[in-house]
N, C-alpha and C positions, 0 to 999 in steps of 0.2 A: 713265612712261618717264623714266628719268632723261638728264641731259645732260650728265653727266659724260664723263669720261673714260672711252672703252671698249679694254680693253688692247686689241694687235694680236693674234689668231689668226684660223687659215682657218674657226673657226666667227662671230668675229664680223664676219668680214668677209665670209663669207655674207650674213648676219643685216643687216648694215646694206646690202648692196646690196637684200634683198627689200623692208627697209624703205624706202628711196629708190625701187625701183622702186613699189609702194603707194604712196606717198605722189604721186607724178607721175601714177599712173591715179585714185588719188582726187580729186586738184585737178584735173586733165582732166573730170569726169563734175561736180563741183561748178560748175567753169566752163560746163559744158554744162546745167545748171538754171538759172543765173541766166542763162544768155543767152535762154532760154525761155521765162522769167518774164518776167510782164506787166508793162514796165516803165512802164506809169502808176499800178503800184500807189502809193499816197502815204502813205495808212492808216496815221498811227503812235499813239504810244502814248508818257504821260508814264514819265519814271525819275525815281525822288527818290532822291538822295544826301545825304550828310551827311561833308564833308569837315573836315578841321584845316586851319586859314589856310594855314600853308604849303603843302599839298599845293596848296589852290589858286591859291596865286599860281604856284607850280610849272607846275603844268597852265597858267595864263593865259600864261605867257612860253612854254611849249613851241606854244603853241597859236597866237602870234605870230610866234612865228621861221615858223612853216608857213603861213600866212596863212588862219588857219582860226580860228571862234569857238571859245569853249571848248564848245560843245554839239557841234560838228562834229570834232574833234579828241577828244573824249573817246567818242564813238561810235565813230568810224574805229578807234582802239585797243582798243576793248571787242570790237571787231568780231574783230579780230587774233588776239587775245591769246584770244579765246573757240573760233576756228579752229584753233589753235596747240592750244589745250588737244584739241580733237576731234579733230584729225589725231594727237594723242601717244599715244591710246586707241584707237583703229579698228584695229581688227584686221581686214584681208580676206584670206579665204581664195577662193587660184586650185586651178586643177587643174595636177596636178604639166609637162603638156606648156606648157601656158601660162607658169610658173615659169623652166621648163629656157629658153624663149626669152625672157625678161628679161634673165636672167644670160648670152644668149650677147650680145644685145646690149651690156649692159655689160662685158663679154667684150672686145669690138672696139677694137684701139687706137685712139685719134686721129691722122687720118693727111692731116690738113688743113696750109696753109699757115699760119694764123692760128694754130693750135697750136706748130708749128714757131717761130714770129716767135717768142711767148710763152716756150718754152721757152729761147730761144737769148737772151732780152732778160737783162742784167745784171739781180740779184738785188740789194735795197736794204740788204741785211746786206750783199755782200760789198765787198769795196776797190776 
């Protein structure tokens, strides 16, 4: 999936609400395994990398600024960025009545106070 820029029409703006909808019931049902999961699993497993100096002084200061070793810090991102990749590829297919009630929700203006504040707060572009 790329992450460009996707022009405006009413097909891609379909297309990107099913996608955001998917993507909120995938991370919903993933959150619902790991909460599952036994968590005294501990069982891990070595990774051997093979990095250029800079990259890892790179990684040693990102991993600083976070207050995370660099073993802890380059997991955490592998972890990310390995989600990131599965989530750009997961295609789930709903049935079309489950579909039509996504999009009525997304549908639904925001009709909250907190919305209102936000919308009415000065914008940092203007004068």
């Amino acid at each position: 999936m790329s992450r460009g820029t996707v022009g405006i029409s009413p097909r891609n703006i379909a297309r990107n609400r099913y996608t955001l909808c998917m993507r909120l019931w995938y991370m919903a049902l993933k959150e619902e395994a790991m909460t599952s999961k036994n968590a005294t699993d501990t069982h891990t497993r070595a990774v051997n990398l093979r990095v250029r100096e800079d990259v890892r002084v790179l990684i040693d200061r990102a991993a600083k600024a976070h207050g995370k070793t660099r073993s802890d810090f380059m997991i955490d991102a592998s972890r990310r960025a390995a989600e990131d990749a599965l989530l750009d590829q997961t295609l789930v297919r709903v049935d079309p009545d489950s579909y039509k009630h996504y999009l009525a929700v997304l549908d639904q203006p925001p009709n909250s106070e907190g919305f209102e504040r936000l919308m009415n707060t000065r914008k940092p572009w203007q004068p």
